[in-house]
N, C-alpha and C positions, 0 to 999 in steps of 0.2 A: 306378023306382029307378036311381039312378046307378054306374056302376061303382064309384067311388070315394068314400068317405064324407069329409066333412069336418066335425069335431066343434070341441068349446071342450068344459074340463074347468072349468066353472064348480062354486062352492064349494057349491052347491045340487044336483049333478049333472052328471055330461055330455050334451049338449046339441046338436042337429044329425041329418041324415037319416043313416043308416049305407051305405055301398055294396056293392055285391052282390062284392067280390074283397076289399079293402082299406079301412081309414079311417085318415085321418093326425086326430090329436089332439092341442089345443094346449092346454098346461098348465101352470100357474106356472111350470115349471122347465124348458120347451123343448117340441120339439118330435116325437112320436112317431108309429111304425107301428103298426096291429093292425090282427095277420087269425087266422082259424081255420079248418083245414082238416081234412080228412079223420084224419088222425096227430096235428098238433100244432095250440096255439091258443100265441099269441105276439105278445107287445106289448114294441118295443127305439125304443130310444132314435134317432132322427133328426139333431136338432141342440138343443144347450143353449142355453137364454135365459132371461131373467129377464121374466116378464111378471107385472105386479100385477096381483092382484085375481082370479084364476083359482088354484084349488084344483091341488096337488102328487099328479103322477102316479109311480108306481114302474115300471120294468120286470118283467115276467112271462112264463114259458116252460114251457107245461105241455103231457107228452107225454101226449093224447088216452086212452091204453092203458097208462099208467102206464111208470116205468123201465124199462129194458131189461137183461134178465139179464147178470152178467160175465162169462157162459162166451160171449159173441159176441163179446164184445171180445178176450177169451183168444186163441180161435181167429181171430181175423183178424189180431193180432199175427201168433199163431205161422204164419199162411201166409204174411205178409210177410215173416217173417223167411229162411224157406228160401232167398232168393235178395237180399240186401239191398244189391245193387249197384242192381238195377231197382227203379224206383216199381209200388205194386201197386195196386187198388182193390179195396173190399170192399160190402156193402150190405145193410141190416139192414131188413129189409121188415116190413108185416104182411099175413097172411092168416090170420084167426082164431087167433093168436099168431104171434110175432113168431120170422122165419127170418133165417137169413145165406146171403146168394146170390152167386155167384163169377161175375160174365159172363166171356164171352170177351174179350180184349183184348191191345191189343199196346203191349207198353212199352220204355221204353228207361230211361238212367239219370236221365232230368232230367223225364217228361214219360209219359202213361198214357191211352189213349185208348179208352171204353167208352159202353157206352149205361145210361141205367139207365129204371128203369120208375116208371109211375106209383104205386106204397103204398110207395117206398122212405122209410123214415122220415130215417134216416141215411145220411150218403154219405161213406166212411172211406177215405182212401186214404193212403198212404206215401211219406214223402222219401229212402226210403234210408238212405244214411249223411248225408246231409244234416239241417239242422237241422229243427226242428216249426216249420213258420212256410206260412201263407196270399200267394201270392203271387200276380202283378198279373192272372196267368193263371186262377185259380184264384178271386179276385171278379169276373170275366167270367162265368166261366163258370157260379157255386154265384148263380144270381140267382131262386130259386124258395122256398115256404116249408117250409124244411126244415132239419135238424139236419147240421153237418159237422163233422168230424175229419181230424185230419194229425198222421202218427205221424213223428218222425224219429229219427237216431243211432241207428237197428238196431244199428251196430257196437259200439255202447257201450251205457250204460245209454239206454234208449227213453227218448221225452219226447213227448206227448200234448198235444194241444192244441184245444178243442173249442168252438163257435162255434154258436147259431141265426143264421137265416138267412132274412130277410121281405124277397122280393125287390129285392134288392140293399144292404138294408141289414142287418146285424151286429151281433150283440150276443154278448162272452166268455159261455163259460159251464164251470163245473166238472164234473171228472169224474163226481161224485157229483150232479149233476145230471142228468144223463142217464142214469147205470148203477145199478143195485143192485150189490151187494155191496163189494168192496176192491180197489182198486188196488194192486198190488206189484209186484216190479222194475221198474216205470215209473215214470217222475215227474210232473209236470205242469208245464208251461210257464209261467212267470207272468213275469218278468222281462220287457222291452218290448223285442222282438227286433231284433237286428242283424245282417244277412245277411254273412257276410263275402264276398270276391272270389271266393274259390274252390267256395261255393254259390251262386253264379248259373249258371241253365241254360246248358247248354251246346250247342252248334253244331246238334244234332241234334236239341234241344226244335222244337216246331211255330211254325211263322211266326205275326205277332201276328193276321195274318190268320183262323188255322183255331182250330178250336175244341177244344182243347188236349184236354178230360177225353171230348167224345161221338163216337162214331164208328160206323156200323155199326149194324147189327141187336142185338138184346138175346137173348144165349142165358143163360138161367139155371141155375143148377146149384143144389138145393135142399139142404142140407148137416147143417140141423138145425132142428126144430123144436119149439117151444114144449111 
């Protein structure tokens, strides 16, 4: 078996050997990822085309162990928020129910550097006072299949912004896709974002070179669980 499967989304079925990591799938309406791992099983969008005669695929993002409670989301806000000058990370694992885990880490105002572990389902981390927005550093580094988050305007009303992630490619995804319960004093980012001059990282973020979010040993701190 190949690592990589390469499929056609024929109107009879799909069709092709599957591979043992990944299969790209080609389908009237373009072209897709899908994999399924451990946590999540996730089919996003690649590149759109128009091709006849091959049957329409939708995008799909289903968390393995179902939603995640909104008392993680709760509390990884309110730890961010204690100090909302610096960017923080957070990480929402499973082990026979789903925890939020605090590594060690060292941050600055532009830039947050942590290790995380292999059941991390989610990978949540904070812009500060800056805006909710994925930046060039941040699809370098988020290139595994996993769920990500970015919290920004601590100072104001928060704005949330949430993303799966099949190595290296992206697909939005809503709050209420990911979390049970309700969203409140937050909002959700929908608008097609525009960084302005005075949120671009500053002088002390990490050269393009290093690897901006991993650093270090992974110490965990177990904070709640299911």
């Amino acid at each position: 078996m190949n690592r990589v499967g390469y499929l056609v989304n024929h109107k009879r079925g799909i069709e092709g050997e599957r591979g043992i990591f990944y299969d790209y799938i080609l389908a009237s309406n373009g072209l897709f990822i899908e994999a399924r791992g451990k946590m999540i099983a996730a089919r996003v969008p690649v590149a759109d085309a128009e091709v006849r005669g091959l049957a329409h695929l939708e995008p799909k993002v289903e968390l393995c162990y179902g939603r995640i409670p909104q008392r993680f989301f709760d509390l990884a806000v309110s730890a961010m928020m204690v100090d909302t000058s610096r960017e923080r990370y957070m990480g929402v694992a499973w082990d026979y129910g789903y925890q939020l885990y605090v590594p060690e880490q060292e941050t600055t105002g532009a830039s947050v550097q942590y290790s995380v572990g292999s059941d991390v389902v989610l990978d949540l981390h904070s812009h500060g006072n800056m805006g909710a927005f994925f930046s060039g550093t941040d699809n370098q580094d988020e290139q595994g299949l996993r769920l990500y988050a970015v919290v920004g305007k601590l100072n104001e009303t928060p704005i949330v912004k949430l993303r799966a992630g099949v190595y290296g490619y992206f697909y939005p995804l809503r709050w209420n896709d990911v979390f049970e319960g309700n969203l409140t004093d937050i909002v959700e980012f929908e608008k097609e974002e525009v960084t302005a001059e005075s949120e671009l990282p500053s002088l002390d973020a990490p050269d393009p070179g290093h690897i901006g979010h991993r650093s270090g040993w992974l110490w965990w701190h177990r904070w709640l669980r299911r």
